[in-house]
C-alpha positions as CSV (number, residue, x, y, z in Angstrom):
1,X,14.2,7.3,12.3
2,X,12.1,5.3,9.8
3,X,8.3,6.6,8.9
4,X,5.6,4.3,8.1
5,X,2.7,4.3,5.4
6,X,0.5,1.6,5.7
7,X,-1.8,-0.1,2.8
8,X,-4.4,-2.0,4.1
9,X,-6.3,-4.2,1.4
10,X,-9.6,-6.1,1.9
11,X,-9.7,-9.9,1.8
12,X,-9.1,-11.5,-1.4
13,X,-6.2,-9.0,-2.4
14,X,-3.3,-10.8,-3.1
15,X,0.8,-10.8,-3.4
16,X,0.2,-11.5,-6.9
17,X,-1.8,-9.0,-7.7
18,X,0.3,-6.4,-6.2
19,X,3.3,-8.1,-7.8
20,X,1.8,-7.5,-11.1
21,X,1.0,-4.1,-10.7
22,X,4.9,-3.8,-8.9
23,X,6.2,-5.8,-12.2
24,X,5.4,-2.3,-14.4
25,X,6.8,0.1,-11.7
26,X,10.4,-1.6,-11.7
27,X,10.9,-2.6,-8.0
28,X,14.6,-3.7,-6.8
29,X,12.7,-7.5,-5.3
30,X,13.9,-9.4,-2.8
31,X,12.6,-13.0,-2.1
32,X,12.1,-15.7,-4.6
33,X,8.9,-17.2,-6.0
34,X,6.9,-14.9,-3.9
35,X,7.8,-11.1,-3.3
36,X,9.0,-10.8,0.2
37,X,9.7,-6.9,-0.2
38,X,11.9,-5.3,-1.6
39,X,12.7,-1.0,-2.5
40,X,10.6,0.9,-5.0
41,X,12.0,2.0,-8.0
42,X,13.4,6.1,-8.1
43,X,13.0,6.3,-4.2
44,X,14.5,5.0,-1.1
45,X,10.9,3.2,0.3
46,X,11.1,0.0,1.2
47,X,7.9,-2.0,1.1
48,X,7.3,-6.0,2.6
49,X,3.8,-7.6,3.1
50,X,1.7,-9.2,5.9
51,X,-0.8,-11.9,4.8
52,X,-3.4,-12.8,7.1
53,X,-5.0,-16.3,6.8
54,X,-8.0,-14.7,8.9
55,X,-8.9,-11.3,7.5
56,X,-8.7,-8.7,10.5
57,X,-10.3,-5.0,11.0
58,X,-8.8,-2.1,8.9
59,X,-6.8,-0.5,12.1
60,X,-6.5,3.3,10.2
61,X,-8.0,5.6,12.7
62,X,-11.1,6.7,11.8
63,X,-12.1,4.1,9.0
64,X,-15.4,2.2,9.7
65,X,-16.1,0.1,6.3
66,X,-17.6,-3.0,6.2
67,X,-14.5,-5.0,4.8
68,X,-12.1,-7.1,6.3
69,X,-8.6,-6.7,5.8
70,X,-6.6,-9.4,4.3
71,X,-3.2,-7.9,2.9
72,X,-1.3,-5.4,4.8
73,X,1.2,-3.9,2.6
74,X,4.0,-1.3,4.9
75,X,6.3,0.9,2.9
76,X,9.3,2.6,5.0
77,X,11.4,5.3,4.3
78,X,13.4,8.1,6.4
79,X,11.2,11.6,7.0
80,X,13.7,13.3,4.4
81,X,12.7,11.1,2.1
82,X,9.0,11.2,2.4
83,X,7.9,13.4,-0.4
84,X,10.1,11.0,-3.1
85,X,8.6,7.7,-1.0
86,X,4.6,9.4,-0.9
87,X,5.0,10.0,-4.9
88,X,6.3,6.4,-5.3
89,X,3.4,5.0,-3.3
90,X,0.6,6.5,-4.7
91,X,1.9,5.4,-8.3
92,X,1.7,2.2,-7.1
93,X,-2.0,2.6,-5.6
94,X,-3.2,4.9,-8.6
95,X,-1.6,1.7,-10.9
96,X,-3.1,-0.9,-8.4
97,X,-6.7,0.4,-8.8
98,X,-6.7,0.6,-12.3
99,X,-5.5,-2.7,-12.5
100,X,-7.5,-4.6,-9.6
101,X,-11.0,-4.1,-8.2
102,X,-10.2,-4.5,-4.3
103,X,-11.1,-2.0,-1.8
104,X,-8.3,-0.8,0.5
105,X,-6.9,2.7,2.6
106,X,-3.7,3.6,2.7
107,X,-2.8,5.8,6.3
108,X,0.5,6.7,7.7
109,X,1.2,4.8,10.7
110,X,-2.7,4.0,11.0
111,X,-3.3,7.9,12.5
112,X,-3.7,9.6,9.4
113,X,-5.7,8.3,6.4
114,X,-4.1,9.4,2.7
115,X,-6.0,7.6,0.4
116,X,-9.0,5.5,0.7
117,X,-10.3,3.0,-2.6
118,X,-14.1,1.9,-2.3
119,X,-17.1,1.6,-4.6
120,X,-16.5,5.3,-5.7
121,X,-13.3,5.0,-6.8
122,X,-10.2,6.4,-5.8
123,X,-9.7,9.1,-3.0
124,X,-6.5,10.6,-2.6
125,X,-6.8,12.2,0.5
126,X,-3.7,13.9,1.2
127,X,-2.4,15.4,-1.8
128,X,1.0,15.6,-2.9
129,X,2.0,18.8,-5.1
């Protein structure tokens, strides 16, 4: 059975930014000009992206922001593999807010909020140890 994290990132995020930030965390790619998905690097989590020409409510439980969603980014992965996948992921979202200024939460299956990025910064919910 495959799990689900989802990263939901507000309009004006884009596959290029995430590919750059993906670019220094050695990602096995599939696709061709544009990153289709692909597994990240050290784990067995694979990731693809949904654009959305009209930006769409953040659908994590619980999350009321005033932002529109216009990337979804899913990463999946097998429940044994979920603690190697989480620490994977939340490289990529520590690296991604450094690098970019766009708001976004990250929930599994949209019930569960792990980490939410707004004006304050980063929030890692749901920490891994």
């Amino acid at each position: 059975m495959s799990l689900v994290m989802v990263l939901e990132m507000e309009s004006g995020a884009t596959v290029e930014d995430v590919a750059s930030t993906l670019s220094g965390l050695n990602p096995v790619l599939q696709g061709k000009r544009i990153i289709e998905g692909g597994l990240l690097s050290g784990s067995r989590c694979g990731y693809g992206f949904q654009v959305h020409r009209d930006p769409v409510p953040v659908r994590a439980r619980g999350m009321r922001v005033p932002w529109r969603v216009g990337l979804t980014m899913t990463f999946h992965f097998r429940a044994a593999y979920m603690l190697d996948s989480l620490g994977q992921i939340y490289q990529l979202i520590e690296l991604f807010a450094d690098q970019h200024p766009h708001r976004f939460v990250l929930s599994f299956q949209y019930e569960r909020i792990y980490a939410v990025r707004d004006e304050c910064g980063l929030n890692l919910v749901w920490k891994i140890s």
